[in-house]
Backbone as a ProteinNet text record, in pm:
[ID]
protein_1_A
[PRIMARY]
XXXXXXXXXXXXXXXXXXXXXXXXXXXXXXXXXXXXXXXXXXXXXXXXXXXXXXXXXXXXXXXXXXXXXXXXXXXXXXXXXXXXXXXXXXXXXXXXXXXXXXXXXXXXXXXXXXXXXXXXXXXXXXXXXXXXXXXXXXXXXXXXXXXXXXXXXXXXXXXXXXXXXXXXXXXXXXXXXXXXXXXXXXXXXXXXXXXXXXXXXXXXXXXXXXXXXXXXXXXXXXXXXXXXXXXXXXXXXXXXXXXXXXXX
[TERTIARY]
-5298	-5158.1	-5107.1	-5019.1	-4950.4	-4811.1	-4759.4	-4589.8	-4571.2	-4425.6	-4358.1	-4334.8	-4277.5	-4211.6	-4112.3	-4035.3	-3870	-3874.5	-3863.1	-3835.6	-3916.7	-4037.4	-4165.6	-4162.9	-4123.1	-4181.2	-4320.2	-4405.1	-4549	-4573.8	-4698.4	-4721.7	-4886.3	-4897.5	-5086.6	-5134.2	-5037.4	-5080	-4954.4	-4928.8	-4869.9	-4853.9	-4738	-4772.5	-4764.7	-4841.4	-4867.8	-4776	-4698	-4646.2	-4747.1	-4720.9	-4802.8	-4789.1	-4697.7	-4610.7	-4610.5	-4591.8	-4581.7	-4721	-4780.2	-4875.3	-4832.9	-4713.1	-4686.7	-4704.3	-4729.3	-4726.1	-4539.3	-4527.1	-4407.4	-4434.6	-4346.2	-4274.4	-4237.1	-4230.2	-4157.6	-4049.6	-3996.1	-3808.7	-3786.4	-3923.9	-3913.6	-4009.7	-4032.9	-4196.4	-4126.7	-4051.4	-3983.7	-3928.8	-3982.7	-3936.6	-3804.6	-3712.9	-3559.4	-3506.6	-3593.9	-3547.8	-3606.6	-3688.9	-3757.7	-3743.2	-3657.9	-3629.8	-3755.7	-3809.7	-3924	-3949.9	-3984.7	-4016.7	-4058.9	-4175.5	-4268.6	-4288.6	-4179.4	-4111	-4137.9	-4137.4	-4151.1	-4023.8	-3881.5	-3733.3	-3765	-3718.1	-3681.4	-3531.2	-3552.5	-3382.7	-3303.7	-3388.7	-3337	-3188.7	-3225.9	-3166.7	-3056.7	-3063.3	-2952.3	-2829.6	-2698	-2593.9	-2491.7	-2348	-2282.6	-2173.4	-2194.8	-2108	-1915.9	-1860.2	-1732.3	-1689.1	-1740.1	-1752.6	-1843.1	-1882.6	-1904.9	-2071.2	-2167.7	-2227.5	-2356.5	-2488.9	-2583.6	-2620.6	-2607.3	-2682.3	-2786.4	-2863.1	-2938.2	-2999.3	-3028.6	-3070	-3182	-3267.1	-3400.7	-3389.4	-3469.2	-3518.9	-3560.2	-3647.4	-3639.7	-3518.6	-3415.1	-3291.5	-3213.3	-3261.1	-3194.4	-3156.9	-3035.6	-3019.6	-3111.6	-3134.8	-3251	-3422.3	-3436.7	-3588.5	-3668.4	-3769.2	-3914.2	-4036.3	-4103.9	-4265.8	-4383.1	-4500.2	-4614.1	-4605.5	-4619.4	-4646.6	-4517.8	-4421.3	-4340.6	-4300.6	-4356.2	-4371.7	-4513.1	-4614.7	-4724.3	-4719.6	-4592.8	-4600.1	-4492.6	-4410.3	-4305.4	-4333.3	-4461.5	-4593.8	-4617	-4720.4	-4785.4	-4672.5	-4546.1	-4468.5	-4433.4	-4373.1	-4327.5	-4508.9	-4604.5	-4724.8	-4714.6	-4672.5	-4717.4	-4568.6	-4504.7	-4358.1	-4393.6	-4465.2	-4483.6	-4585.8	-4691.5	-4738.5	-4691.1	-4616.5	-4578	-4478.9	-4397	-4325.6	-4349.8	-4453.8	-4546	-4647.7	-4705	-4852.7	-4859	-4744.3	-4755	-4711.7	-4719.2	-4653.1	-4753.2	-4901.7	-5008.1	-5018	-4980.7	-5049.1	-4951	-4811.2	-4696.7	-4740.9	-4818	-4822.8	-4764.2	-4847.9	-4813.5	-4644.5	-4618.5	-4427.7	-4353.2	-4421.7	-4338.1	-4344.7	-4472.4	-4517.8	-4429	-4433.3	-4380	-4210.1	-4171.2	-4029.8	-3987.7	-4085.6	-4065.7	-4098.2	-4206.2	-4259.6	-4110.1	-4032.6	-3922.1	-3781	-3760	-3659.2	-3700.8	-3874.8	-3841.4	-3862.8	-3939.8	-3878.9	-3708.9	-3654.7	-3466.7	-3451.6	-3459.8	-3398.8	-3496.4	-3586.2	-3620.6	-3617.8	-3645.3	-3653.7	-3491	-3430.6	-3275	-3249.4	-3255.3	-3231.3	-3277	-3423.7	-3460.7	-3383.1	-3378.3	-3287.4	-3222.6	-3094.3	-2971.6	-2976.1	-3057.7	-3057.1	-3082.5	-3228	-3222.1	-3119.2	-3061.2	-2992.7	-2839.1	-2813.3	-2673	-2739.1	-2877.5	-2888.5	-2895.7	-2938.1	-2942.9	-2804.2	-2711.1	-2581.6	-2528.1	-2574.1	-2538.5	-2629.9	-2701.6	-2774.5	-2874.1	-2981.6	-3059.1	-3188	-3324.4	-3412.7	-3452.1	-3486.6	-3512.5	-3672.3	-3757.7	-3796.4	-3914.2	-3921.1	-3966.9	-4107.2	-4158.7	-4310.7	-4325.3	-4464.8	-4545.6	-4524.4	-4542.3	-4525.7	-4660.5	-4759.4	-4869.6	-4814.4	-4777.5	-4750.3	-4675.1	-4548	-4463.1	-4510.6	-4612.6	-4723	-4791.4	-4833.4	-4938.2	-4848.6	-4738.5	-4619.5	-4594.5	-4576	-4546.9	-4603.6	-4743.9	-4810.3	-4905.7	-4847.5	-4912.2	-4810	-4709	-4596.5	-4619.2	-4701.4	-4729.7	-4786.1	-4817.1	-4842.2	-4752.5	-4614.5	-4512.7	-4417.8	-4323.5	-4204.4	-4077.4	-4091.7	-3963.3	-4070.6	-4038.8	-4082.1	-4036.4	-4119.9	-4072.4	-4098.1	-3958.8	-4034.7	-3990.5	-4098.6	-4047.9	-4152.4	-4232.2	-4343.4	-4355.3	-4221.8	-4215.9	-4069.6	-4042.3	-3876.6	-3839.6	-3751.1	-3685.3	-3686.5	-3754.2	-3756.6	-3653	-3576.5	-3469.3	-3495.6	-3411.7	-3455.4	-3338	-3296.2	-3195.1	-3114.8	-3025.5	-2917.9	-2820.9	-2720.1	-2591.2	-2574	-2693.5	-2622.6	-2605.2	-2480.5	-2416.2	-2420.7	-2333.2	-2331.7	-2270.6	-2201.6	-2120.1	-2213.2	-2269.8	-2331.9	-2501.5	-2535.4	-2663.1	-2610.6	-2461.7	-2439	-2438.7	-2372	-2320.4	-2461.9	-2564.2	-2673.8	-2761.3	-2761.9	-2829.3	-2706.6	-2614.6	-2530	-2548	-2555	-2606.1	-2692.6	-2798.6	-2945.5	-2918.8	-2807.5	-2744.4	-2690.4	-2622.9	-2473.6	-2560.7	-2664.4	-2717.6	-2778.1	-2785.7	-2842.4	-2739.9	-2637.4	-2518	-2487.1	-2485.7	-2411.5	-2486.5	-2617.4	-2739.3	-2716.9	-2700.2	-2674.7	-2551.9	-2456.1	-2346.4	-2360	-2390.2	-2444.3	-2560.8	-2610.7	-2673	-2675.7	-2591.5	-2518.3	-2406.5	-2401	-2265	-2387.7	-2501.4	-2639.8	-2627.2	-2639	-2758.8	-2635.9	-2518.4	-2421.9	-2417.7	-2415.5	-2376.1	-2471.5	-2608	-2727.5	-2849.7	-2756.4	-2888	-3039.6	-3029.7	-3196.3	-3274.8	-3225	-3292	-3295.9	-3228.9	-3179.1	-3301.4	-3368.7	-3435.9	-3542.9	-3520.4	-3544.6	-3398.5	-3300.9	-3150.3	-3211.4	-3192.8	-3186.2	-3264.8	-3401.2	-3474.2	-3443.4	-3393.2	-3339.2	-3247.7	-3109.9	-3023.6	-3063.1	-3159	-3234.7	-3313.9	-3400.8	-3408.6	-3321.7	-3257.5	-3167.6	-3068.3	-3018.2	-2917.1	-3009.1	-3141.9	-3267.6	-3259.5	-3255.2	-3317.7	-3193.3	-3043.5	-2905.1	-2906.2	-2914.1	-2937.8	-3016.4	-3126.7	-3223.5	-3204.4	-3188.7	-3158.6	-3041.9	-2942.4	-2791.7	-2849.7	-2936.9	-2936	-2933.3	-2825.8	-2831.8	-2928.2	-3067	-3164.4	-3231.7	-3297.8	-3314.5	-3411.3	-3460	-3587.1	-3546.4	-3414.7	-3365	-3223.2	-3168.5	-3026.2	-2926.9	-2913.5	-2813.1	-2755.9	-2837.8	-2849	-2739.3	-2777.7	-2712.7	-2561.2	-2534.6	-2437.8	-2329.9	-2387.2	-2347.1	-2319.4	-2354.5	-2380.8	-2249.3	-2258	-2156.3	-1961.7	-1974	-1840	-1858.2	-1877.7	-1846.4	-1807.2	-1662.5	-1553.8	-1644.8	-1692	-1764.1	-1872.6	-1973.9	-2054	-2053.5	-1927.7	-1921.1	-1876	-1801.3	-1746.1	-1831.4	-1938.1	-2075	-2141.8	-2155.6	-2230.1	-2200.7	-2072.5	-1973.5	-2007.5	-1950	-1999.9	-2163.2	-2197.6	-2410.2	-2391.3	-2372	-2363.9	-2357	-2242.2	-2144.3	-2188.5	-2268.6	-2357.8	-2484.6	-2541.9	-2650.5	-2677.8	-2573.7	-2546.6	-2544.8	-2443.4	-2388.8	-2504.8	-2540.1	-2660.6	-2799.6	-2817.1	-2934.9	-3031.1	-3014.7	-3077.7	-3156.3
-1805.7	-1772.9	-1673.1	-1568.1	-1492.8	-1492.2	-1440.1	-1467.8	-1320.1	-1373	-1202.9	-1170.8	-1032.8	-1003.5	-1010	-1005.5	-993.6	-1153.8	-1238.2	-1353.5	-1478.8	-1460.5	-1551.4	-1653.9	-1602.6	-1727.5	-1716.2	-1763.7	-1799.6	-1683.8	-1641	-1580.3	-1577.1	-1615.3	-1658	-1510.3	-1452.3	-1291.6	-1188.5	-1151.3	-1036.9	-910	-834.7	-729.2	-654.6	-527.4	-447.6	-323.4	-290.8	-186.5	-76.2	41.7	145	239.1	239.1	334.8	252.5	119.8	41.9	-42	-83.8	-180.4	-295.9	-364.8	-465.4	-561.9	-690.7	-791.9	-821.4	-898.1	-873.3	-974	-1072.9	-1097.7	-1035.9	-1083.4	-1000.2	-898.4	-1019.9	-963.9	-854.9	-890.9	-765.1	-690.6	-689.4	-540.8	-413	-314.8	-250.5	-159	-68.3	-32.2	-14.7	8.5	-4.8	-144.1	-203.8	-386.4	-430.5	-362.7	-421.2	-295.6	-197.6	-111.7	-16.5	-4.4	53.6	152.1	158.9	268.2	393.7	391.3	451.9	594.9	559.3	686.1	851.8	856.3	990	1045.7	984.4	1039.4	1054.3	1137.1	1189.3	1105.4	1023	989.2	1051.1	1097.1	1184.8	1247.2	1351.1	1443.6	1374.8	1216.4	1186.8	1179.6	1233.5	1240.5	1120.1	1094.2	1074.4	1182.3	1154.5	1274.1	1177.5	1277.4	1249.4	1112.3	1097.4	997.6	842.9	862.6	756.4	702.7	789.6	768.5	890.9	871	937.3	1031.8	1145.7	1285.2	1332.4	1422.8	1465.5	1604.8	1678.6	1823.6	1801	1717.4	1716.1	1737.6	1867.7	1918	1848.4	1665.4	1645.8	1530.2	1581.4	1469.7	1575	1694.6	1767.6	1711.5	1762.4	1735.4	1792.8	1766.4	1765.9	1851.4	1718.3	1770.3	1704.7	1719.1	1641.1	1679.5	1614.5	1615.6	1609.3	1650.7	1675.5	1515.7	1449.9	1267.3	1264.6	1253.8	1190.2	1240.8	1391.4	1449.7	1403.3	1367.6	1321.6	1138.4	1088.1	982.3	934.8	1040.5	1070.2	1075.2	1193.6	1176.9	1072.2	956.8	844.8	789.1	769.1	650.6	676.8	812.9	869.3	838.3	868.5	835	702.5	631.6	465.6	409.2	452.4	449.9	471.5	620.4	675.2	607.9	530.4	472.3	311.4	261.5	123.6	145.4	201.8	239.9	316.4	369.1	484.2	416.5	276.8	236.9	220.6	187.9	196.7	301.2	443.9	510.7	677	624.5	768	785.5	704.8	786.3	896	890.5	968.1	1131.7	1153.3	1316.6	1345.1	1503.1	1547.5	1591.1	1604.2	1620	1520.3	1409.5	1264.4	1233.4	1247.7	1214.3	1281.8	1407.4	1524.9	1464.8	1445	1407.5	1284.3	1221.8	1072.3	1092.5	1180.9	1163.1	1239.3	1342.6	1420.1	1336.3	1225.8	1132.1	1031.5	966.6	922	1017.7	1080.8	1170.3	1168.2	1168.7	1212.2	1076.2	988.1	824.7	801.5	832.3	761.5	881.3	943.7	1053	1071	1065	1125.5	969.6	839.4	746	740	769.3	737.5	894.8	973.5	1110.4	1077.7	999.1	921.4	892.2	741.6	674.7	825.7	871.9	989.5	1055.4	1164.4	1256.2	1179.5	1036.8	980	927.4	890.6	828.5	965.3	1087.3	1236.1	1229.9	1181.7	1258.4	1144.7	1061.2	986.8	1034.6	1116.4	1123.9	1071	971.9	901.9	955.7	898.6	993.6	900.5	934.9	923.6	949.2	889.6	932.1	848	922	785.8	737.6	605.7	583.5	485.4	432.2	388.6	243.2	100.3	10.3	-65.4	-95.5	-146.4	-244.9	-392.9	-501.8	-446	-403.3	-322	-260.4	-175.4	-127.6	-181.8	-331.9	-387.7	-496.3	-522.7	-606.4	-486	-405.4	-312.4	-297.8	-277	-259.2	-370.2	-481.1	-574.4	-626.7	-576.5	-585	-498	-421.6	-333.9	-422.2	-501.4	-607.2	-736.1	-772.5	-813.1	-787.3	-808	-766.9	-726	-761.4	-764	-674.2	-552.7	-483.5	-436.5	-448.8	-457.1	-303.8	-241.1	-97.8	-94.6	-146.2	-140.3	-72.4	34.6	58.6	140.6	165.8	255.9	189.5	262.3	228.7	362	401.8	513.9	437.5	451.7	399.9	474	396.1	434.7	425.3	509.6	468.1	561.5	487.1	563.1	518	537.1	478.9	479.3	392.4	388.6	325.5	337.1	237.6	113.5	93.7	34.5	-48	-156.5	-246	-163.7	-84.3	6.7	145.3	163.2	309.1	247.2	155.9	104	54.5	9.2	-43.8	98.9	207	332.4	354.9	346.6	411.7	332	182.1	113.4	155.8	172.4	190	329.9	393	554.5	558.5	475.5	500.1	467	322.9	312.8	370.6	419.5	530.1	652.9	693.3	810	758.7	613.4	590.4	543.2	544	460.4	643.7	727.8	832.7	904.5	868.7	904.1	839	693.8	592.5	689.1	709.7	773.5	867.7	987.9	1124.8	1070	1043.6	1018.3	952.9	849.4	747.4	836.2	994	1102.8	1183.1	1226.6	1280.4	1228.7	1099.9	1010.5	1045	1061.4	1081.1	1223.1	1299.7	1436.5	1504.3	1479.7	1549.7	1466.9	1412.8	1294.5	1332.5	1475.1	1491.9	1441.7	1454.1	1393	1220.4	1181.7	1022	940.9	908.3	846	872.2	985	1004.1	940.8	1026.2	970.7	840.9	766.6	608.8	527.5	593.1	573.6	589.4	680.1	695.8	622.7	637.5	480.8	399	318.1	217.1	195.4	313	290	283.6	410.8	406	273.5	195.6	103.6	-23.9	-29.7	-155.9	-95.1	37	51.1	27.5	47.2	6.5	-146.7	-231.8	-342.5	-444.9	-374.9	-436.5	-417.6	-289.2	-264	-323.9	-349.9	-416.5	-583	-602.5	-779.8	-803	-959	-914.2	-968.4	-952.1	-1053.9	-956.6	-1018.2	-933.9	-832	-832	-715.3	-565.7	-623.5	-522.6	-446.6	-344.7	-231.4	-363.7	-449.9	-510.3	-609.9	-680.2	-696.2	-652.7	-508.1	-447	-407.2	-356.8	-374.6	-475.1	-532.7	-708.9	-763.2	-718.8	-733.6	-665.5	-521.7	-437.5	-493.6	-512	-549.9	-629.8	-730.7	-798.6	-711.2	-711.7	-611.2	-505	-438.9	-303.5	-326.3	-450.9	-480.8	-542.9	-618.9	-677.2	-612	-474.6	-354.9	-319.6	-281.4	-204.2	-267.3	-343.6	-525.7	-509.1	-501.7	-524.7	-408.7	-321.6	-194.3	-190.2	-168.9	-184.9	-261	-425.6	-525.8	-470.5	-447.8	-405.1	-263.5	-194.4	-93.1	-146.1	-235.9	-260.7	-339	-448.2	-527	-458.3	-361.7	-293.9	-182.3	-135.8	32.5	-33.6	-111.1	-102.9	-193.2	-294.9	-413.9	-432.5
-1232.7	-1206	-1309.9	-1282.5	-1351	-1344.3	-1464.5	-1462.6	-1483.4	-1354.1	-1333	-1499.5	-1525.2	-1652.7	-1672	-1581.6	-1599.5	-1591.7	-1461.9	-1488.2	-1451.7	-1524.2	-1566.3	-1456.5	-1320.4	-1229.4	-1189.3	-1206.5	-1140.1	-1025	-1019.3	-913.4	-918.2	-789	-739.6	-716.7	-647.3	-613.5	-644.7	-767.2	-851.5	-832.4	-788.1	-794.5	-917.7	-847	-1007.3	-1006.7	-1104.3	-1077.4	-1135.5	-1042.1	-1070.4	-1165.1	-1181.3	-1355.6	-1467.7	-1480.8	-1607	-1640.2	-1492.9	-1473.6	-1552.1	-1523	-1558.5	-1428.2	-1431.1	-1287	-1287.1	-1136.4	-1108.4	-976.7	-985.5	-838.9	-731	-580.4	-495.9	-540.5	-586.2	-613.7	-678.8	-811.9	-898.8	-898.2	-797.7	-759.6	-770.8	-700.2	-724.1	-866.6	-899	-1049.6	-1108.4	-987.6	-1011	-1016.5	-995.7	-1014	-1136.5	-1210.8	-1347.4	-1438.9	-1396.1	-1480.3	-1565.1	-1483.6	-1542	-1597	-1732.5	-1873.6	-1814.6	-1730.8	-1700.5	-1620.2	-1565.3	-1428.6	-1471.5	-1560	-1624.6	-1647.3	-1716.6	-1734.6	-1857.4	-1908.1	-2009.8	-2102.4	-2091.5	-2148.4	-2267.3	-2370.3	-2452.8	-2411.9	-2286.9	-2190.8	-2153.6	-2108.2	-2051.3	-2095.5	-2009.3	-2118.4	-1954.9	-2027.3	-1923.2	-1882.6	-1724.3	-1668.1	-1667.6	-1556.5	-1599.7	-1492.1	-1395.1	-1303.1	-1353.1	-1467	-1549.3	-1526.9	-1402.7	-1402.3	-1489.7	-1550.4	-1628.6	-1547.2	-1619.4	-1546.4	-1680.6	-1636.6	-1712.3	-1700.2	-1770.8	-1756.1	-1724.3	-1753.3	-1662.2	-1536.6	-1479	-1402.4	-1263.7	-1305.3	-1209.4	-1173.6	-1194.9	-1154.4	-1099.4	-1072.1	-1000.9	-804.3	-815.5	-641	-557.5	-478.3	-358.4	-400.1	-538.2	-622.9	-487.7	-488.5	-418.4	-532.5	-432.8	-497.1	-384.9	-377.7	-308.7	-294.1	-337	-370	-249.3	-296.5	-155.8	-43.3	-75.9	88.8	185.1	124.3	126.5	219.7	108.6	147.5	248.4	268.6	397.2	527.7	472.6	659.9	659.4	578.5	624.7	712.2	602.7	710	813.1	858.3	952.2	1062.1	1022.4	1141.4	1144	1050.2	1067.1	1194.6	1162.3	1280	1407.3	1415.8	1546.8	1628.7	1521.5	1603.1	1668.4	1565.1	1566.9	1686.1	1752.8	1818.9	1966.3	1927	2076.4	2164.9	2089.5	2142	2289.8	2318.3	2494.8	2588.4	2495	2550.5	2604.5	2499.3	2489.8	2623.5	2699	2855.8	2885.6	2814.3	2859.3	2856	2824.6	2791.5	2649.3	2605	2501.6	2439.9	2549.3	2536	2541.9	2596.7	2568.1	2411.3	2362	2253.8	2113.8	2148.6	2112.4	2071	2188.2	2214.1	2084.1	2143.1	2078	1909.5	1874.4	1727.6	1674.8	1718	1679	1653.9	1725.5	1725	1618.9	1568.5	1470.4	1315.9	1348.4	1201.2	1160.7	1265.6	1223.9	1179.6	1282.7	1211.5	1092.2	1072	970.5	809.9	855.7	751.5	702.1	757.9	712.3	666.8	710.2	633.7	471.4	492	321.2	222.5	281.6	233.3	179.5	291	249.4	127.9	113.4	-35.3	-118.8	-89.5	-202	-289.9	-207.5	-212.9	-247.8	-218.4	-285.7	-445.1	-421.2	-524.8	-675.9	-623.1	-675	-741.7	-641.4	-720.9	-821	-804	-924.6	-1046.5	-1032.9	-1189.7	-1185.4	-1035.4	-1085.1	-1017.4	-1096.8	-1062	-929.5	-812.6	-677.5	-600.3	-549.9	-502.6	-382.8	-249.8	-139.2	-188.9	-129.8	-206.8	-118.1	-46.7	40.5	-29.8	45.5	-26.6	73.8	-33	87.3	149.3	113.5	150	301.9	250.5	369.9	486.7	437.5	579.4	635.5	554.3	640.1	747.3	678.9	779.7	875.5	888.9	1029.5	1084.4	1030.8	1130.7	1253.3	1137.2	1231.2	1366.4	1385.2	1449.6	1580.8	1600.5	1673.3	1783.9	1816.8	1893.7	1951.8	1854.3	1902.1	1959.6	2016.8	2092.6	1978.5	1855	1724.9	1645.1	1584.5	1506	1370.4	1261.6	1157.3	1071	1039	1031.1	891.8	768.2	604.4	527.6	594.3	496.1	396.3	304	208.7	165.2	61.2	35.5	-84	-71.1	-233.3	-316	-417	-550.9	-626.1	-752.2	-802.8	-941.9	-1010	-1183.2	-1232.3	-1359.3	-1431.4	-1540.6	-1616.5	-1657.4	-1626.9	-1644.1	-1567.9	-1466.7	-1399.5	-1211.5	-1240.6	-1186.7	-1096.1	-1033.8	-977.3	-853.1	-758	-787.7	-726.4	-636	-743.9	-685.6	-662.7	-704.4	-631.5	-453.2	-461.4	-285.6	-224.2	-284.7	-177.5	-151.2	-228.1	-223	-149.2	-126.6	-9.5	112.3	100.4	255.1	317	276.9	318.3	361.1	373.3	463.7	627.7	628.4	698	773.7	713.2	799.1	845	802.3	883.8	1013.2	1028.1	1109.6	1218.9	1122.5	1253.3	1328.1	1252.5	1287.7	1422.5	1361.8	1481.8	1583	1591.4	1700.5	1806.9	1774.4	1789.5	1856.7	1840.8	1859.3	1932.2	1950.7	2070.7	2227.6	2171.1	2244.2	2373.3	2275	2322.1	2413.5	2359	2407.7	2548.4	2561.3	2718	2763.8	2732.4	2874.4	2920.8	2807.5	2812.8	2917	2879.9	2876.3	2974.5	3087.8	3162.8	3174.4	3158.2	3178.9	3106.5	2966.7	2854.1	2820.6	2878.3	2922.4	2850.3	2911.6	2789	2692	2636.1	2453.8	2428.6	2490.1	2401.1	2367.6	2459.5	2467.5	2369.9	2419.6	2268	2124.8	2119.7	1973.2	1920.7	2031.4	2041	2016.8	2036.4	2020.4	1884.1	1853.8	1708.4	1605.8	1590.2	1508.5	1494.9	1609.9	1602.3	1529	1548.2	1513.7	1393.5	1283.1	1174.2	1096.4	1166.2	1095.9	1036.4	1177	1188.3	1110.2	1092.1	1007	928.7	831	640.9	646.1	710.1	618.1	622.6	690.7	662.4	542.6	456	319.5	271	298.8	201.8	93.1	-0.4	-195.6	-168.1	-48.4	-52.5	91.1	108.5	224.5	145.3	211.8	151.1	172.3	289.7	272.4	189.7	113.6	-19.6	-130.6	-150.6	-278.4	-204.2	-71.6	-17.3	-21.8	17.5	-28.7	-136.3	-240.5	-423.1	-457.9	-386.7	-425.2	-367.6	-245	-165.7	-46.1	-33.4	42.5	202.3	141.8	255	304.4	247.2	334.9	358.6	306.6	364.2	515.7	525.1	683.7	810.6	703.7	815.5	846.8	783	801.3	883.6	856	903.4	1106	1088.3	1213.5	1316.5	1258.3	1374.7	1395.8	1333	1340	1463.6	1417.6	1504.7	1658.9	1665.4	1802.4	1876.2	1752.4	1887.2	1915	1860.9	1876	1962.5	1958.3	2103.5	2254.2	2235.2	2312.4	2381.4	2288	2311.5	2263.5	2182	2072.3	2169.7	2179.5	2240.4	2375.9
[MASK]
++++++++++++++++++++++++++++++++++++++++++++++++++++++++++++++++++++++++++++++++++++++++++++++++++++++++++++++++++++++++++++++++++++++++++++++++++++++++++++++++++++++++++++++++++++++++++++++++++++++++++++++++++++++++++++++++++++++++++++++++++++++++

């Protein structure tokens, strides 16, 4: 048996973080949950800005930085989606396929952005990363009727955050997805030819809203939840009510 580091509960099977290689619990697998040394920040650099949260002249805390590594690991998930989502669909032809691989790049890609690019403007260093455990739960889902789509997550690191700006930054993955729900939802009426991709997408997007606000410690709705209550259930509420409505 091994004990997490942060809070020494027992663990038969540990994860390892890959920057610190320290073992770690579920809870605290994650390097923004164990605060991890390792990330490559410069803290020296870090100063505070006027909004009270840490910025830094390092280069890579710049707004909309990337890396070969999480563009790299942006494809896997985005193929691991298309397939978890398509398997009954290869007989459709190359333009169904086509259709369909293009609708989840947007829901899913502009969700993890989201966190990114909010988590950017707070000053903090950002960036998406493959989570095995996560991939091997999706993909074994590909065979059930309830699909579980968690196989990566934005990793976060910094000084300064927040309960505050860690919630905006789990709720924004969200809202790109509610906004998509929306705009599309405006699509299947507008545009019947296209009728069901819209629908499809409707459908994901309202399942990928749905699913990250649940508040449990290893999902966005969580830190949402951590952060406000109140805007967690508004958030909570509408998701709900298209998803019922369009999603389901």
């Amino acid at each position: 048996m091994t004990n997490c580091f942060i809070c020494n509960k027992e663990e038969l099977l540990p994860f390892i973080c890959i920057y610190c290689r320290q073992s770690f619990c579920y809870e605290h697998r994650l390097p923004e949950n164990h605060n991890c040394p390792a990330i490559g920040i410069n803290v020296i650099s870090m100063k505070r800005s006027k909004n009270g949260s840490f910025a830094s002249n390092n280069t890579r805390l710049s707004l909309f930085r990337t890396s070969r590594t999480e563009i790299l690991h942006l494809t896997i998930a985005v193929l691991i989606i298309f397939l978890i989502y398509t398997f009954g669909y290869f007989q459709g032809g190359a333009n169904v396929l086509l259709g369909l691989l293009s609708i989840i790049i947007l829901a899913f890609t502009l969700h993890e952005l989201a966190h990114k690019f909010t988590a950017q403007h707070y000053g903090l260093w950002s960036e998406f990363r493959l989570d095995p455990l996560g991939t091997i739960l999706s993909l074994l889902t590909v065979f059930l009727p309830i699909r579980i789509i968690a196989p990566g997550t934005v990793l976060i690191l910094g000084y300064g955050a927040t309960n505050e700006s860690m919630g905006k930054i789990a709720l924004s993955g969200s809202l790109a997805n509610i906004i998509q729900t929306l705009v599309f939802i405006f699509l299947s009426q507008s545009v019947p030819r296209y009728f069901p991709f819209f629908r499809f997408a409707v459908v994901l997007n309202a399942n990928l809203a749905v699913f990250n606000l649940i508040p449990i410690s290893i999902l966005d709705g969580h830190k949402v939840f951590a952060w406000s209550k109140k805007n967690w259930a508004l958030a909570f509420t509408i998701t709900m009510i298209l998803w019922i409505i369009f999603g389901s």
